[in-house]
C-alpha positions as CSV (number, residue, x, y, z in Angstrom):
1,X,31.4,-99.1,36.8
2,X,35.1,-99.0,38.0
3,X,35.8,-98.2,41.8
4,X,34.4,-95.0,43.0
5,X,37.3,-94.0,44.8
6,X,39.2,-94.2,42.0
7,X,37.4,-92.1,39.5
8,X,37.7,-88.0,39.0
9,X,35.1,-85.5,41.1
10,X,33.5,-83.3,38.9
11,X,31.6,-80.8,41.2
12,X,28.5,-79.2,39.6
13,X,27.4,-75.9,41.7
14,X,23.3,-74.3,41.2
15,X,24.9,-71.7,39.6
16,X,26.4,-74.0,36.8
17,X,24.1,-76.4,36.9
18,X,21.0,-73.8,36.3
19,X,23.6,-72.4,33.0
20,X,24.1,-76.0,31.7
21,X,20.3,-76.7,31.9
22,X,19.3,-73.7,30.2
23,X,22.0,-74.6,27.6
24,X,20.4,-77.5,27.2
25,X,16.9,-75.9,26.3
26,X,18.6,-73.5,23.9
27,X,19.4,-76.5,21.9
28,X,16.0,-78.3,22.7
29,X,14.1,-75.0,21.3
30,X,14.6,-76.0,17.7
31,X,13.6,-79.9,17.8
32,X,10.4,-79.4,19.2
33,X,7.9,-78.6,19.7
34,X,7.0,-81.0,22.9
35,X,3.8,-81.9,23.7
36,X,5.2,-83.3,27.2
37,X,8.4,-83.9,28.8
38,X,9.0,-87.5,31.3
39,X,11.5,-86.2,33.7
40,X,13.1,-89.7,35.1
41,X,13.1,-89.2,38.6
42,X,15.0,-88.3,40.5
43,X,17.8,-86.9,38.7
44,X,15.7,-84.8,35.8
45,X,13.6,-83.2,38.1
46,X,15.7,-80.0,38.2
47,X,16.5,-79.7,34.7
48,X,13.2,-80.6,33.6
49,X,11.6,-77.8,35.6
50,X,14.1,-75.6,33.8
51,X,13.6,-76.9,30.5
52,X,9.6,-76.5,30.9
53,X,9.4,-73.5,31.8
54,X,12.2,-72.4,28.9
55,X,10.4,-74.2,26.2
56,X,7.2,-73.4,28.1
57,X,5.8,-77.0,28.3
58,X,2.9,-77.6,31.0
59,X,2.6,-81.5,30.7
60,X,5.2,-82.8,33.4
61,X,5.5,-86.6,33.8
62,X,7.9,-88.7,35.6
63,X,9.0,-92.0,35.5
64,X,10.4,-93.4,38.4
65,X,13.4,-95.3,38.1
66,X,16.0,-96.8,40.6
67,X,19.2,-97.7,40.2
68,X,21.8,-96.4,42.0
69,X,21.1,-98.2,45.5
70,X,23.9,-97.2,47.5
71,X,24.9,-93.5,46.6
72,X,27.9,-94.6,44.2
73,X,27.2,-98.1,43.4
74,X,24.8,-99.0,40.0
75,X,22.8,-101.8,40.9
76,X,20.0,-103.8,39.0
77,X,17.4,-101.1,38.0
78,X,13.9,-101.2,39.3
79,X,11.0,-99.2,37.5
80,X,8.8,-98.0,41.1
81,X,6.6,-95.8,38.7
82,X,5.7,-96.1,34.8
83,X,4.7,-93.4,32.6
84,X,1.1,-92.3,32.6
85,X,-1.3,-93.6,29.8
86,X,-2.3,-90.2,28.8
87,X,1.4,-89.3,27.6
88,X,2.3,-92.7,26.1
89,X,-0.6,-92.2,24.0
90,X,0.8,-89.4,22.1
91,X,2.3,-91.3,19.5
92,X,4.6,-93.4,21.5
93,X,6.6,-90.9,22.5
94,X,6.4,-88.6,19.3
95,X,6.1,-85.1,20.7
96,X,7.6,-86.3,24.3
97,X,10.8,-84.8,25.1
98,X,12.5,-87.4,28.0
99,X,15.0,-85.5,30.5
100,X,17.6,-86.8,33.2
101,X,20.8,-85.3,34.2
102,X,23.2,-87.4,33.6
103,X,23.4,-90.7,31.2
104,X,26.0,-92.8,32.1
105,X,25.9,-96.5,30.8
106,X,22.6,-96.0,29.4
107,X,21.2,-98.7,31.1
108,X,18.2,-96.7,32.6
109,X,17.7,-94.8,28.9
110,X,17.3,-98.1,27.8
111,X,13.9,-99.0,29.5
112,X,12.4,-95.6,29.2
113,X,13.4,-95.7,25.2
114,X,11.2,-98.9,25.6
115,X,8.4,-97.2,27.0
116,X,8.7,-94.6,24.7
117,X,10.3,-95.5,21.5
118,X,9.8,-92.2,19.4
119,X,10.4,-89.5,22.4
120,X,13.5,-87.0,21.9
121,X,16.4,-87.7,25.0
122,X,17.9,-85.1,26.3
123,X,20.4,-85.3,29.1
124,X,22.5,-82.4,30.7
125,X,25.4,-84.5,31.0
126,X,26.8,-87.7,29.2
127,X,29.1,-90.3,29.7
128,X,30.8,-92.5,26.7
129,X,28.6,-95.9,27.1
130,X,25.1,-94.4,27.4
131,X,26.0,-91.3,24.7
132,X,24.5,-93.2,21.9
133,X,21.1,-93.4,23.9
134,X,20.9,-89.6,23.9
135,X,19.6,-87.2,21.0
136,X,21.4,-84.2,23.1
137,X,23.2,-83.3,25.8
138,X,25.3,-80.2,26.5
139,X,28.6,-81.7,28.4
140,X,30.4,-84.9,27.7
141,X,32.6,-86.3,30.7
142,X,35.0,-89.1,31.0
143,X,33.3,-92.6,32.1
144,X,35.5,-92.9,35.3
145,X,34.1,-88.9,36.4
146,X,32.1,-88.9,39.4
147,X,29.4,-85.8,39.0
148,X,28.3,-84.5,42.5
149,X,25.4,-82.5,42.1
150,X,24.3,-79.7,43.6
151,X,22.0,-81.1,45.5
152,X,23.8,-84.0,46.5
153,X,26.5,-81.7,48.5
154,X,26.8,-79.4,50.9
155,X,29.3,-76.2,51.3
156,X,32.9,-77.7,52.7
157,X,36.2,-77.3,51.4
158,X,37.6,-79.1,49.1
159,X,41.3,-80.0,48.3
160,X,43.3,-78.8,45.6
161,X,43.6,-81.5,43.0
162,X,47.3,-81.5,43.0
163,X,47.0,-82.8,46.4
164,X,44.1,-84.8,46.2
165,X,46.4,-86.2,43.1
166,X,49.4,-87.1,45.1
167,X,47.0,-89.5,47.3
């Protein structure tokens, strides 16, 4: 990853996140049906609760997965929490939908496709490198774009970009 002070701010409020995570069940409703969905944790909490209760899933699992160690900075990932037996049993991930918010390099995609080889990704938002990793997504940003989350902020001004811009 470049230098986080360097890349662009892409500010994602409830309210758009909510509309980009329905989005993304609108387009999941036709390649199910989903026996379960893995949520990786923490980042596809939120949109998995949307997605579930859109598609109207009741098996939520999550696999625990950290990699981003200090806020901005991607470090070496570290699975704290594998997938339960009972959903890797359903065909190796046939019928599993897999959720996240964001892929960005793909590296964490990477292990869960592992754990489940078969299961349909689905990520809110997508970055270049880990795009292939995906099977659907509803918004592509640039690789140098910082997303803040909604519940990664709190309510404060923020500059205009042609200032923020002129440095």
């Amino acid at each position: 990853m470049s230098d986080p002070h360097a890349q662009k701010a892409f500010p994602v409020s409830w309210d758009q996140f909510h509309r980009d995570a329905r989005a993304l069940a609108w387009r999941l409703a036709g390649a199910g049906p989903f026996e379960a969905i893995v949520c990786i944790t923490r980042g596809g909490l939120v949109p998995a609760a949307i997605v579930a209760r859109e598609l109207g899933t009741r098996i939520i699992e999550t696999v625990c997965i950290a990699s981003y160690h200090e806020y901005r900075t991607q470090g070496g990932l570290q699975v704290l929490k594998t997938i339960s037996p009972e959903v890797v049993k359903l065909g190796d991930g046939k019928g599993v939908l897999v959720i996240d918010d964001l892929v960005d390099t793909g590296s964490t995609a990477r292990v869960v496709r592992e754990m489940l080889p078969h299961a349909h990704f689905a990520t809110v938002y997508a970055k270049p490198l880990g795009r292939p990793l995906v099977d659907t997504f509803v918004t592509e940003v640039s690789q140098d774009t910082w997303i803040y989350f909604p519940w990664d902020m709190g309510l404060a001004f923020q500059p205009p970009i042609a200032k923020s811009e002129q440095g």
